[in-house]
C-alpha positions in Angstrom: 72.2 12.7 -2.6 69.7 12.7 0.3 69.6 14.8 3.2 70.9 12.3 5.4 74.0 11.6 3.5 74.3 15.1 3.6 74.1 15.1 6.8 76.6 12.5 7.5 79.8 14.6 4.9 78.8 17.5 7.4 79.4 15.7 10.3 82.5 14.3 8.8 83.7 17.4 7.9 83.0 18.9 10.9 84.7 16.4 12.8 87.7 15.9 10.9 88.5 19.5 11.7 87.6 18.9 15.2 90.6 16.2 14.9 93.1 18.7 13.9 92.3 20.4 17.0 92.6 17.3 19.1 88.9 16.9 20.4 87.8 13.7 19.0 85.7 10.2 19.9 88.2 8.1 22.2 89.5 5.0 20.2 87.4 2.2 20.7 84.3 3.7 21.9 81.6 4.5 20.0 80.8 6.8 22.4 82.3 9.1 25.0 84.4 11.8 25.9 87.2 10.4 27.5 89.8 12.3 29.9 92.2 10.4 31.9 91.1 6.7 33.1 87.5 8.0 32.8 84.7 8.1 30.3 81.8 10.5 30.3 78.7 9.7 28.1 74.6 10.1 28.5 72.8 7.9 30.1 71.0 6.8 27.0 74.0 5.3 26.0 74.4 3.1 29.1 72.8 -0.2 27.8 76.3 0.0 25.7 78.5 1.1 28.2 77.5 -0.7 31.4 77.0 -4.6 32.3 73.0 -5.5 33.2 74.6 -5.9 36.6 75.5 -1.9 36.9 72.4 -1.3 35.3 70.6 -3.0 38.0 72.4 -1.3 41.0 72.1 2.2 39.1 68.5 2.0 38.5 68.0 0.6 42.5 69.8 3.5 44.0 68.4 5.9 41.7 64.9 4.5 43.0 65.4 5.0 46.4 67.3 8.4 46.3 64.8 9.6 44.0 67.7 10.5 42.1 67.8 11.5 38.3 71.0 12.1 36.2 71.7 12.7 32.9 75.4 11.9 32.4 77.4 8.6 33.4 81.3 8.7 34.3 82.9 5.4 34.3 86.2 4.8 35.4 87.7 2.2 33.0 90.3 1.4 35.7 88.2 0.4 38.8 84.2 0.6 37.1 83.3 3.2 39.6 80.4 4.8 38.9 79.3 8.4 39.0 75.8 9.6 38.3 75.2 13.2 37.5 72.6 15.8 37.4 72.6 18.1 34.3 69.1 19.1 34.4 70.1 21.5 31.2 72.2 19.1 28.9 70.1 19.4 25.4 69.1 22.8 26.7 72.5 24.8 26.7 75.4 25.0 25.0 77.6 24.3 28.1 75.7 23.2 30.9 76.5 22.9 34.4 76.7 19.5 37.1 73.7 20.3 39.5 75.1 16.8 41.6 76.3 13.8 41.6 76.4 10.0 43.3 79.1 7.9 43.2 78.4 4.5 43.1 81.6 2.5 45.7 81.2 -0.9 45.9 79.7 -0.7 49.1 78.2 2.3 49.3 77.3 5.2 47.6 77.6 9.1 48.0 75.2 12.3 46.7 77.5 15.3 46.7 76.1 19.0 45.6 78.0 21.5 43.4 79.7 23.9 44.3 78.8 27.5 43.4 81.1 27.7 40.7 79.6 25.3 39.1 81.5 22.3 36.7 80.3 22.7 33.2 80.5 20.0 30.1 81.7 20.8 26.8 82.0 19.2 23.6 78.7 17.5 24.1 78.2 15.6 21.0 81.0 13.3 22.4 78.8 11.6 24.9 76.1 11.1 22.5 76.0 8.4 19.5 77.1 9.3 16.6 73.5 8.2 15.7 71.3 11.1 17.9 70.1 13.5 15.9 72.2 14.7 13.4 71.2 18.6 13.6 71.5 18.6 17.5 74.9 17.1 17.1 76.4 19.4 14.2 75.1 22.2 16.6 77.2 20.9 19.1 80.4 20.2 17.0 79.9 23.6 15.4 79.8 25.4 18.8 83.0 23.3 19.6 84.9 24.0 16.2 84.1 27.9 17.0 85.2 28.1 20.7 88.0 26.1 20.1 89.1 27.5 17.2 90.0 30.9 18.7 91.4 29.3 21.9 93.7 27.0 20.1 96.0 24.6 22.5 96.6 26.4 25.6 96.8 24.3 28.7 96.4 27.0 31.2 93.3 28.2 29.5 92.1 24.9 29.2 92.4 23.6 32.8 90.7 26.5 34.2 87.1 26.2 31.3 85.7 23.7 32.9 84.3 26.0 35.8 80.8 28.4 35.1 82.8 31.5 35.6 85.6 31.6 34.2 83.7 30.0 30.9 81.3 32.9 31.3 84.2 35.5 30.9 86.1 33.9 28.5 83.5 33.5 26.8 82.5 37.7 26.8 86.3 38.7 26.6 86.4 36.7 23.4 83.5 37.6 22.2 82.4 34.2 21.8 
């Protein structure tokens, strides 16, 4: 068995577990971390997710704003786009939104965070399932652990999304 093979039954594995806990890649997508209408992935996965005519307008804007983003979050509905700044996404285990710029048809708008900063989780869901396989079992692992002890809990859950409460959740479960 080679190490890639080896690589791929622990990421399997890994995710099949994930599945029991309900965190999994949305159907029909090789990529992404869908919630509601919308779909969060990197940007190095946009030549897959976008039309060249998005593309176009994204790299244009970006160019004159002198904007850079690491994240994409399409809206399946409408095809709004949102651009966003996480400086620290292959840095951290959770990291925070620095900004963002959503792309209207017509226009377009650069809005800072707040200081209670949104954070991402379960980032091996925006990448493909082809990245690097040791950055994504990382990533699934620190998933599997956090979310094993935290289980299904909706009121938890709506409120991890935000730096601070993740930060002491994080200490008061010894996490």
């Amino acid at each position: 068995m080679t190490s890639q093979q080896c690589n791929c039954i622990n990421i399997d594995s890994i995710e099949s577990s994930l599945n029991k806990l309900g965190i999994k890649r949305p159907k029909g997508f090789h990529v992404g971390k869908k919630v509601g209408d919308n779909l969060w992935f990197h940007k190095m996965s946009m030549s897959t997710m976008l039309t060249d005519e998005e593309i176009r307008r994204v790299h244009s804007i970006c160019e004159t704003q002198k904007f850079e983003f690491d994240v994409v979050r399409l809206s399946l509905k409408s095809r709004q786009l949102c651009l966003i700044e996480c400086p620290e996404f292959f840095d951290i285990e959770e990291p925070a939104i620095e900004r963002s710029l959503v792309i209207n048809e017509q226009d377009f708008k650069i809005t800072n965070s707040s200081k209670n900063k949104m954070i991402y989780h379960h980032k091996w869901q925006m990448l493909p399932r082809n990245y690097d396989t040791e950055y994504l079992i990382k990533s699934m692992q620190r998933s599997l652990k956090w979310k094993s002890i935290l289980g299904v809990d909706r009121a938890i859950s709506s409120r991890i999304g935000r730096q601070q409460f993740w930060e002491q959740w994080l200490k008061d479960n010894n996490v």
